[in-house]
SERO-4910 file (N, C-alpha, C, O; in steps of 0.05 Angstrom, whole numbers):
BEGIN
 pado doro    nc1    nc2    nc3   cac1   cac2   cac3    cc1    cc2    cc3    oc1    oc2    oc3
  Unk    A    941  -1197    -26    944  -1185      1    937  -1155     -1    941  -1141    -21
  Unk    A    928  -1148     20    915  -1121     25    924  -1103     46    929  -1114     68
  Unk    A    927  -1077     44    934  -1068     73    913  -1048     87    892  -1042     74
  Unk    A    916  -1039    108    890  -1015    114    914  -1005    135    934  -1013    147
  Unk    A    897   -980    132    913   -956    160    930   -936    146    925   -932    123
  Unk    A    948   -923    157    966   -899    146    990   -912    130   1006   -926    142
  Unk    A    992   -909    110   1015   -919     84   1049   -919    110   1061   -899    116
  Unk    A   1055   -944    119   1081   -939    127   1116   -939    106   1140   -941    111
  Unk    A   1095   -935     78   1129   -938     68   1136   -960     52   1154   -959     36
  Unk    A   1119   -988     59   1137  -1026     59   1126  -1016     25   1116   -995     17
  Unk    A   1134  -1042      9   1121  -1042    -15   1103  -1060    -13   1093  -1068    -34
  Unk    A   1096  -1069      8   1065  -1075      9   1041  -1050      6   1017  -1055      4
  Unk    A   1049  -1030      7   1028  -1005     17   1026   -996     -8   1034   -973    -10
  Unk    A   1018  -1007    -31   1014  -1005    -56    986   -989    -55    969   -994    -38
  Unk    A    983   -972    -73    957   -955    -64    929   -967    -78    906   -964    -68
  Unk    A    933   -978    -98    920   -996   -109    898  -1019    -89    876  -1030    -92
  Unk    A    922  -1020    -65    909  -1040    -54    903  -1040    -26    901  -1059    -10
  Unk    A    901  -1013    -24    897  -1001      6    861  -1019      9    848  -1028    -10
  Unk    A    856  -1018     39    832  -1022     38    825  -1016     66    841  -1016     85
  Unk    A    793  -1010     67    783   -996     90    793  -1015    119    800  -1039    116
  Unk    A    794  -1003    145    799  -1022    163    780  -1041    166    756  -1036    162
  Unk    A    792  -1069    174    771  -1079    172    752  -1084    191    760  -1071    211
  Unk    A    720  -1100    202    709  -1102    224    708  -1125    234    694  -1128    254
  Unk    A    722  -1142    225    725  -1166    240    754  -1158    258    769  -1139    255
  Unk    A    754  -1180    277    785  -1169    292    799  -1183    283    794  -1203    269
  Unk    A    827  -1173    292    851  -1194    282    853  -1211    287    847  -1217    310
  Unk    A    862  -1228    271    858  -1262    278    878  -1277    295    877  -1301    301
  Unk    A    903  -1252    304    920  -1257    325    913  -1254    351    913  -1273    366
  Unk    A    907  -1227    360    896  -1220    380    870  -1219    388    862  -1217    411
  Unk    A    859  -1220    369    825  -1225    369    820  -1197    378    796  -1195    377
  Unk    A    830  -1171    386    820  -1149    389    811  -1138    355    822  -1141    334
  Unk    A    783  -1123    362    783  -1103    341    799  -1082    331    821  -1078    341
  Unk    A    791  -1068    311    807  -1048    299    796  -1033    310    776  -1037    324
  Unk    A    811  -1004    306    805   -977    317    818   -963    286    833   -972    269
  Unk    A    800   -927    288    812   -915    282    847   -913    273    859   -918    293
  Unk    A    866   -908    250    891   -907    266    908   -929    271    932   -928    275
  Unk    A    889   -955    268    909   -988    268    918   -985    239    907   -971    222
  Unk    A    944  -1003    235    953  -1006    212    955  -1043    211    959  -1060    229
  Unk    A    949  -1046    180    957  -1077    187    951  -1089    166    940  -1071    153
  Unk    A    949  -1114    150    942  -1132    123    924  -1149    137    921  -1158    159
  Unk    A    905  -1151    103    896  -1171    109    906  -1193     81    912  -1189     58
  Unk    A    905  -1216     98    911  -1237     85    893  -1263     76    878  -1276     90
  Unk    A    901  -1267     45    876  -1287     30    880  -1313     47    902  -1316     57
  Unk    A    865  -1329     50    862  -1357     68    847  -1367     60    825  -1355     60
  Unk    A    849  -1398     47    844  -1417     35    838  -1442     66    856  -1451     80
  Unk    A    817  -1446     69    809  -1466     92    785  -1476     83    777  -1476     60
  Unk    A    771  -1486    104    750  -1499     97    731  -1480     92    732  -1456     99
  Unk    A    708  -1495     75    682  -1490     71    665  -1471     91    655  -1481    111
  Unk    A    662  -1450     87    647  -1431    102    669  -1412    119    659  -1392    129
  Unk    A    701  -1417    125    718  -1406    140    715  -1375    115    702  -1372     94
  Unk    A    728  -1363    127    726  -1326    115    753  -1333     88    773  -1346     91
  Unk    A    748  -1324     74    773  -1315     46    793  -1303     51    813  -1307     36
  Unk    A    795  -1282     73    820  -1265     86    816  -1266    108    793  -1266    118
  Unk    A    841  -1267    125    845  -1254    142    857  -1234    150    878  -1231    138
  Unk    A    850  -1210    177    856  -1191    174    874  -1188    201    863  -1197    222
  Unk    A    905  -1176    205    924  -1175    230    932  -1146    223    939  -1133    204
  Unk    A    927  -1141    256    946  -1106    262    980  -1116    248    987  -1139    243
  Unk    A    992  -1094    244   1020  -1104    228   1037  -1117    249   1050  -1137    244
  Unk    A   1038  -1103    274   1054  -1117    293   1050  -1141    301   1068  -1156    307
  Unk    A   1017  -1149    301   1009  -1178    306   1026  -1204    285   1041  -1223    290
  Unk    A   1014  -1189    259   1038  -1213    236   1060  -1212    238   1071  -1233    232
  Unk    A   1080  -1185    250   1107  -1194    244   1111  -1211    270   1123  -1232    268
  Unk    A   1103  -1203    292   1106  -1221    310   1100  -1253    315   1111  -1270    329
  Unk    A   1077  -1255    297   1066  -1288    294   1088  -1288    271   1090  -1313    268
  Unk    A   1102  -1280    258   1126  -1293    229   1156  -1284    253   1178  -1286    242
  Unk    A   1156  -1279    275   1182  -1284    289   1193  -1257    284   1211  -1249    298
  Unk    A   1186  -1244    268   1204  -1214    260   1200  -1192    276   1212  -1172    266
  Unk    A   1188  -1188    295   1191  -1173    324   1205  -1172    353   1201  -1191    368
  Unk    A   1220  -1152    360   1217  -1126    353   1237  -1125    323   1254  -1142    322
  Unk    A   1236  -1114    310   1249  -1101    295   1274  -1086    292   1271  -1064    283
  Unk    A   1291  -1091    296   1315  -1062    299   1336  -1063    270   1350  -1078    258
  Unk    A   1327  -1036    269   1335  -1031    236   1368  -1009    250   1373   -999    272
  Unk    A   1383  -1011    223   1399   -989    233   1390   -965    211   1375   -965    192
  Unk    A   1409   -940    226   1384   -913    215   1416   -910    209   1435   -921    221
  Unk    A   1415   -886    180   1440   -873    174   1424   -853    155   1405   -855    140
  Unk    A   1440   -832    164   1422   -806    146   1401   -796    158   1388   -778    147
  Unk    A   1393   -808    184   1350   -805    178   1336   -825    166   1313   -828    174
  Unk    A   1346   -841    147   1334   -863    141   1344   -897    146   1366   -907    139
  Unk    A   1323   -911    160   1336   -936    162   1350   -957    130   1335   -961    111
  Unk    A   1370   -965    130   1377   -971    105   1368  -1001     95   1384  -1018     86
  Unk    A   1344  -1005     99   1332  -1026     83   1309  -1015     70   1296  -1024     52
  Unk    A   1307   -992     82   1294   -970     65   1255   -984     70   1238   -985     52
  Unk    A   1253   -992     94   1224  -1007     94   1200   -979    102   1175   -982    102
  Unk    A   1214   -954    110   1187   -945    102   1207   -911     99   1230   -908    108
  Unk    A   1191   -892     84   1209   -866     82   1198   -847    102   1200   -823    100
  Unk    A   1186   -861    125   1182   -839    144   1207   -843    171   1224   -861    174
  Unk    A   1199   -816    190   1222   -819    209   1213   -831    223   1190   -840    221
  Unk    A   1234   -834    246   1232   -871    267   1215   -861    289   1214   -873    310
  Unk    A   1198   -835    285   1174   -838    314   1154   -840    293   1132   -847    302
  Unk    A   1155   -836    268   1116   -848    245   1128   -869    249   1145   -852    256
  Unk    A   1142   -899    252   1138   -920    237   1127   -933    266   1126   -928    290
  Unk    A   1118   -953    249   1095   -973    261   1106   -988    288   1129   -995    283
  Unk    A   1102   -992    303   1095  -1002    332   1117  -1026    325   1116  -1039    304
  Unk    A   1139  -1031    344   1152  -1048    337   1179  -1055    324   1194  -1075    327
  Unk    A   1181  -1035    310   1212  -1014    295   1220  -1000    309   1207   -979    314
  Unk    A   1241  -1005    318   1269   -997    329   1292   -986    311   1296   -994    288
  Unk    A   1305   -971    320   1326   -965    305   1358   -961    330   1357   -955    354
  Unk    A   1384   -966    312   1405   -969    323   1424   -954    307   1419   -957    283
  Unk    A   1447   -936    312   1462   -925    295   1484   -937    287   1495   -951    305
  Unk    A   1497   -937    264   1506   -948    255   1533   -971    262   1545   -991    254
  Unk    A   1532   -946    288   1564   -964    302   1552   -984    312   1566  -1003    315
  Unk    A   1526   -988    320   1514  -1008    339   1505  -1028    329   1491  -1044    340
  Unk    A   1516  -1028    298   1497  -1049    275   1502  -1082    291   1485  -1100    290
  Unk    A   1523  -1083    303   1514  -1114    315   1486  -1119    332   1478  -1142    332
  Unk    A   1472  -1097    346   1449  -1106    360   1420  -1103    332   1399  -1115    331
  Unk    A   1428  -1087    319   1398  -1094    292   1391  -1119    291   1405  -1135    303
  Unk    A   1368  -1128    277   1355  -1161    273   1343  -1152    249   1326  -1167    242
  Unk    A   1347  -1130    232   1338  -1124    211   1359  -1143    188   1382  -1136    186
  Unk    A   1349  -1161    175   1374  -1170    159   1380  -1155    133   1402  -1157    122
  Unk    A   1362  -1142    126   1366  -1125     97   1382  -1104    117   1406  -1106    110
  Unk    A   1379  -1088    135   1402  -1074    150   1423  -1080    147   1438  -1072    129
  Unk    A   1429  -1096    163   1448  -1117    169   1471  -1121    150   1494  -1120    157
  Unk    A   1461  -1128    121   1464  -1134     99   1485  -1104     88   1508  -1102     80
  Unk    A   1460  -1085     93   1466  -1062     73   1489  -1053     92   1503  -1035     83
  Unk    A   1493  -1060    110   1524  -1040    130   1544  -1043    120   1562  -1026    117
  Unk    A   1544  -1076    111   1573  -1081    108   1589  -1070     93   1612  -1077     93
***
């Protein structure tokens, strides 16, 4: 797996494995990339002549895997699943954050997890 766009932090954003945006569109929304999109592409095994990866804006996959919106709880400045080390207006389209007293409305489960 591959990612392209501005490093948000995940340990997917391994730098090793950054890669240019891509020019096909996402295979969720079928829109192209722009400048500035962030998102993976992913290896895909299908038939004969189908493409080897496919490529989704990040919000497109978490949303086709059910994990959108997002709501992380924040303590310190940082959300404590620790998914990216920037503050909550850089992270990616889709991430929410809740303070700590509010940890019952998060859907972050590594959040969730780390309150107790």
């Amino acid at each position: 797996m591959r990612w392209f766009g501005a490093n948000w932090g995940a340990p997917v954003c391994d730098p090793d494995k950054h890669a240019p945006t891509p020019t096909a569109p996402c295979s969720r929304c079928l829109k192209l990339f722009v400048e500035g999109d962030q998102g993976i592409i992913m290896p895909f095994c299908g038939n004969p002549g189908d493409p080897h990866e496919l490529p989704y804006h990040h919000e497109c996959l978490m949303e086709s895997l059910g994990l959108m919106p997002r709501v992380h709880i924040l303590y310190q400045g940082a959300p404590l699943c620790r998914f990216s080390a920037e503050v909550p207006g850089k992270w990616p389209k889709g991430h929410k954050w809740v303070d700590l007293r509010d940890r019952n409305e998060a859907t972050c489960p590594t959040c969730k997890l780390e309150s107790k």
